[in-house]
N, C-alpha and C positions, 0 to 999 in steps of 0.2 A: 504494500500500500504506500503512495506518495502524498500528501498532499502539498500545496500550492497556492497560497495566497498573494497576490500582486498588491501596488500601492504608489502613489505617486504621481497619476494623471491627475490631468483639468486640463484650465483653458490659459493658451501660452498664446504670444504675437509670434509673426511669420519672422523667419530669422532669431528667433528664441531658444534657450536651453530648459531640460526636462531630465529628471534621471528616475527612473523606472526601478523598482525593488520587486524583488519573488525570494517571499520567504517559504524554506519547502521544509519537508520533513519527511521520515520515512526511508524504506530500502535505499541503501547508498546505490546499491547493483540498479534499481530500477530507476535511477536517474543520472546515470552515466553519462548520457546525453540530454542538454539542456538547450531550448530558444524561447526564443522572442516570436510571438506572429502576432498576425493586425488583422483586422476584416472590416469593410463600411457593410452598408446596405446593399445589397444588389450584386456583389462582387462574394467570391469565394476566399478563405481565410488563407492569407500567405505567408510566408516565411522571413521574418526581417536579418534576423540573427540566431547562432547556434554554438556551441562549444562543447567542446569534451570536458567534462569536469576532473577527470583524473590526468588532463596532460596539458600542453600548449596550444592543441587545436582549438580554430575559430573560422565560422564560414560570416560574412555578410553580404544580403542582399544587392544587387548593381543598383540598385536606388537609392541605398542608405549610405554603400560607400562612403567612407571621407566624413562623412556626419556623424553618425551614429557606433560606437564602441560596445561592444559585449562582453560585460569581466564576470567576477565571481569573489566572492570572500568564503571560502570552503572550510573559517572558523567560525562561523555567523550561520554556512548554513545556505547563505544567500546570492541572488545571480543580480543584474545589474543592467540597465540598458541605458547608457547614457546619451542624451540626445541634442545638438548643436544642429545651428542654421535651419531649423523648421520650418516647413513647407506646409501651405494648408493642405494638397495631397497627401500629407501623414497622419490627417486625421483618420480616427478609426478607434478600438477596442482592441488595448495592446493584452496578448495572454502570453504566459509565461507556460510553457511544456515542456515534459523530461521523459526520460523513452531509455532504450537499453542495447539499441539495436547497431545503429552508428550514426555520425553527424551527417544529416540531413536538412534542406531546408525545404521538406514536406510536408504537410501537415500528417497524412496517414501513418508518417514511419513515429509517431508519438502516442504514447497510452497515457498519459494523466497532463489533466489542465485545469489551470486556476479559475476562477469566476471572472475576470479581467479586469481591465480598468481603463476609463473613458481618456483619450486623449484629443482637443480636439484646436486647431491651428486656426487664427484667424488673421486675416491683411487688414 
């Protein structure tokens, strides 16, 4: 069992910083792999950012590139999505998911996820 709790959205101006918390718990095995995804209305849940939590690996989205960093504090527990120069396309419902399988930024390849947390960019 993992769970997942996020924290940290609202409402930011365009070109804005934001940093996103997921506090997890639970099977360390079953959250070996950790991201970031987003989803608005109308559109399918994506993949912004991912990491191995027991190594160096990191994948990020070609959108978020350059903006957006995905760390981890592995004495806390906790994953991290820091966010710089915001775009109102970043708005959306950021969830934090952890998985066991390897670093992907798919939503399928993930079995537990947080209840989210609203982010939402305005000009």
């Amino acid at each position: 069992q993992v769970h997942l709790v996020e924290s940290g959205g609202g409402p930011v101006l365009a070109g804005g910083s934001l940093r996103l918390s997921c506090a997890a718990s639970g099977s360390t095995y079953s959250r070996a792999y950790m991201g970031w995804f987003r989803q608005v209305p109308g559109k399918e849940r994506e993949g912004v950012a991912v990491i191995y939590t027991s190594g160096t690996s990191a994948a990020h989205a070609d959108s978020v590139k350059g903006r957006f960093t995905i760390s981890q504090d592995n004495a806390k527990n906790t994953l991290y999505l820091q966010m710089t120069s915001l775009k109102p396309e970043d708005t959306g419902i950021y969830y934090c998911a952890a998985g066991s399988r390897f670093l992907s930024l798919v939503t399928r390849d993930y079995n537990y996820w947080g209840q989210g947390t609203q982010v939402t960019v305005s000009s």
